[in-house]
C-alpha positions in Angstrom: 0.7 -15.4 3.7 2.9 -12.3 2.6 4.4 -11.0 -0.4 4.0 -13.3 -3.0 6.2 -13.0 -6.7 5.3 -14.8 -10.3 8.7 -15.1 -11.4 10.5 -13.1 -14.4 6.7 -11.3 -14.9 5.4 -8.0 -14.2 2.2 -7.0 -15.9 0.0 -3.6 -15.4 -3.3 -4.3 -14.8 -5.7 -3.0 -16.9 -9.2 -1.2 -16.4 -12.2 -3.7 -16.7 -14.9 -0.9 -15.5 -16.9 1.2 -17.7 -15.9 4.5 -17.7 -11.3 5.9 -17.7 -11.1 7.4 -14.3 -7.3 8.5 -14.7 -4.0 6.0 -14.3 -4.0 6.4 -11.0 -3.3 9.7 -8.8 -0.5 11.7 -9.2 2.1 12.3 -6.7 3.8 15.5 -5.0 7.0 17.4 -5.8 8.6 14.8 -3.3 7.2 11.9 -1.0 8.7 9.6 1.4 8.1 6.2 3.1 9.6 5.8 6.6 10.0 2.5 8.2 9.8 2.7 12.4 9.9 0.0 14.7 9.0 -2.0 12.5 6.0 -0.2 11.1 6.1 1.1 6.9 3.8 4.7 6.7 3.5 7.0 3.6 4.4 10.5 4.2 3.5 13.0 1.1 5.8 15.8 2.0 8.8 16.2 3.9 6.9 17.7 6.6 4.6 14.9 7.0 7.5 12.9 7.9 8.5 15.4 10.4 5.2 15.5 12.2 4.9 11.7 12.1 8.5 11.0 14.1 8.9 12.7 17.1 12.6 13.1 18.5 16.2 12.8 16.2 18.6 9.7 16.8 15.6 7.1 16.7 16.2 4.2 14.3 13.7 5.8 11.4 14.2 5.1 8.0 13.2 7.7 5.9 13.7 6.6 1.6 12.4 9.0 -1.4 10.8 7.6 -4.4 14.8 7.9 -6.2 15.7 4.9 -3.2 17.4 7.9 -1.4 18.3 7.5 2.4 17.5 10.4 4.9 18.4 11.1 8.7 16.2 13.0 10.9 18.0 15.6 12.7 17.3 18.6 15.2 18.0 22.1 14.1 19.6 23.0 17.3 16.5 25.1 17.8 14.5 22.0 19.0 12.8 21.3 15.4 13.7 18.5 13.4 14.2 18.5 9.2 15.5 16.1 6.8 19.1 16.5 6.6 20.8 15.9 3.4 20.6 12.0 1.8 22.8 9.6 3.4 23.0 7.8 0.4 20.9 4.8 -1.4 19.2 2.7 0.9 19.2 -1.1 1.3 16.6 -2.2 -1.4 17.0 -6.0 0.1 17.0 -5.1 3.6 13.5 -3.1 2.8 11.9 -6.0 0.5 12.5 -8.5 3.8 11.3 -5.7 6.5 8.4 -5.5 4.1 7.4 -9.1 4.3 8.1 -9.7 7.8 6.0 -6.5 8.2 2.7 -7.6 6.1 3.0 -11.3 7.6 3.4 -9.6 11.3 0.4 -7.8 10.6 -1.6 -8.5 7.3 -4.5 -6.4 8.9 -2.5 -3.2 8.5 -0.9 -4.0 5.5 -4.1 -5.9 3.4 -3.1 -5.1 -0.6 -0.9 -8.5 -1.4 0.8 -7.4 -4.8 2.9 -9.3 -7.0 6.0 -7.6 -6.3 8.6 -7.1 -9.3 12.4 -8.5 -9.2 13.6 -4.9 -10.5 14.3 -2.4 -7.1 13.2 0.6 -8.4 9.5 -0.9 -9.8 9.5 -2.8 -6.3 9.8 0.4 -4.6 7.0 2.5 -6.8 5.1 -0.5 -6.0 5.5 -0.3 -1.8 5.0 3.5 -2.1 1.7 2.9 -4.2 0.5 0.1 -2.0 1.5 2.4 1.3 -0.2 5.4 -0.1 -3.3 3.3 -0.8 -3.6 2.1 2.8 -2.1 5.1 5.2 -4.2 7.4 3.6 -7.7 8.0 3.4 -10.6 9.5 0.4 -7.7 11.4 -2.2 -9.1 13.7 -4.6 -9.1 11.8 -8.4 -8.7 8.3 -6.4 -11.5 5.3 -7.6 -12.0 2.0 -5.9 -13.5 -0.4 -8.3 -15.4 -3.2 -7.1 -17.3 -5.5 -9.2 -20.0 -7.8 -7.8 -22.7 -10.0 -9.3 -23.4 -7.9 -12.5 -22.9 -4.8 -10.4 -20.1 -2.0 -10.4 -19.3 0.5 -6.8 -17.0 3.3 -7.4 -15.7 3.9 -4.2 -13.8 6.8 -2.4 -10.9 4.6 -0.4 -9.9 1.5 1.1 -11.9 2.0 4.0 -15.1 2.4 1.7 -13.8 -0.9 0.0 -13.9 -2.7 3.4 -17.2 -1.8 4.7 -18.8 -2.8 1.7 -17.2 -6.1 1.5 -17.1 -7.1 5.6 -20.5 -8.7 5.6 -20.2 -9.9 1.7 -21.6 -13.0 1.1 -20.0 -13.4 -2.7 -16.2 -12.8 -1.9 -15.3 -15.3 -4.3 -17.1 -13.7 -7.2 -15.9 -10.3 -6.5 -12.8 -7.9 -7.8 -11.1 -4.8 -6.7 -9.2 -2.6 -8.4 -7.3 0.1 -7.0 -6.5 3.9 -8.3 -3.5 2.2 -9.8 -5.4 0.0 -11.6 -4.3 -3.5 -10.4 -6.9 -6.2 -9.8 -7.0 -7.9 -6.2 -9.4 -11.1 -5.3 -10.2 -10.1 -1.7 -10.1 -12.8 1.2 -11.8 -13.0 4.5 -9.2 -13.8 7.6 -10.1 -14.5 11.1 -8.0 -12.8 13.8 -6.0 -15.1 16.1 -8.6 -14.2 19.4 -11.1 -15.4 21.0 -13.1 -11.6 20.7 -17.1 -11.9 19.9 -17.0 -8.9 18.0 -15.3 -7.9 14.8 -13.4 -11.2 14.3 -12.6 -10.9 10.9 -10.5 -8.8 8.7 -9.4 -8.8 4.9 -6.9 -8.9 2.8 -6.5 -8.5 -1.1 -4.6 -10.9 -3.1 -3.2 -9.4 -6.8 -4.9 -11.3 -9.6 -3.5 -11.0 -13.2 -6.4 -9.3 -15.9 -5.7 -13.1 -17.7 -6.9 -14.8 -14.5 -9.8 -12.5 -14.1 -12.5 -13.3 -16.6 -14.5 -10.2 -17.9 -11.5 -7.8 -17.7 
């Protein structure tokens, strides 16, 4: 499983439901994805970051929409801030924490995009799919899903999940994000042996040509 690419291709998706809810939602003055452990989070606002790490010196990554690099530092009041960029960061170091990070843990990291061979659309594309799955209901955001003749226009990914855990017609349904790309989703059992709540799933991009009524 993982991050998947169609080579030398990178197509929009278009919107296949019946109403124009908006390109997708629009961001802050400045947002940041910071990469821990490990773990990728979206943080809209340099104080988000801030709040989300909790000492300086750690091995954080903390990258801008631009690709910019920041370090974490303490004010010498016992705060911490952004200090000024260190500089671009390592757009092929990030593209291989990504996939190790979505094949680690596919459950945390469900939306399976296409990702693009240029680094600056394969960054807006981490920091849509990490906004889309970090955060909750945004104002202005609409989850498409389209079932059997029938249309839900839903609040977040959460909403998208709960609908779909128990759906019997997985095959025959599509999802399409605030962003407007179209994901086929797919039901995956957890490697345990737990009674409860075995499954999870994931959602695997699907071109507007491959999907018919779009």
């Amino acid at each position: 499983m993982g991050i998947w690419r169609r080579a030398s291709v990178w197509i929009r998706a278009v919107p296949w439901f019946p109403f124009r809810a908006g390109a997708g939602p629009g961001t802050g003055d400045r947002d940041f994805i910071t990469v821990d452990g490990g773990l990728f989070n979206y943080a809209p606002s340099a104080e988000a970051v801030v709040r989300s790490l909790d000492y300086a010196g750690r091995n954080e990554t903390v990258i801008d929409r631009a690709a910019n690099r920041y370090p974490l530092l303490d004010d010498g009041n016992g705060h911490l801030q952004l200090g000024q960029s260190s500089g671009k960061a390592d757009i092929d170091w990030l593209r291989e924490a990504w996939d190790a990070a979505q094949q680690e843990d596919p459950q945390r990291y469900p939306l399976e995009r296409v990702l693009p061979d240029a680094d600056i659309e394969f960054l807006a594309s981490l920091f849509e799919m990490l906004e889309e799955t970090t955060t909750g209901v945004i104002e202005g955001w609409t989850w498409n899903v389209r079932q059997s003749g029938r249309i839900h226009h839903l609040e977040s990914l959460d909403d998208v999940n709960d609908l779909l855990r128990k759906a019997t017609d997985l095959p025959d349904t599509i999802v399409q994000d605030p962003y407007e790309h179209l994901y086929r989703p797919y039901r995956m059992i957890r490697g345990t042996l737990a009674l409860t709540d075995r499954h999870y799933l994931v959602y695997r991009e699907e071109f507007p040509e491959d999907v018919p009524g779009t």
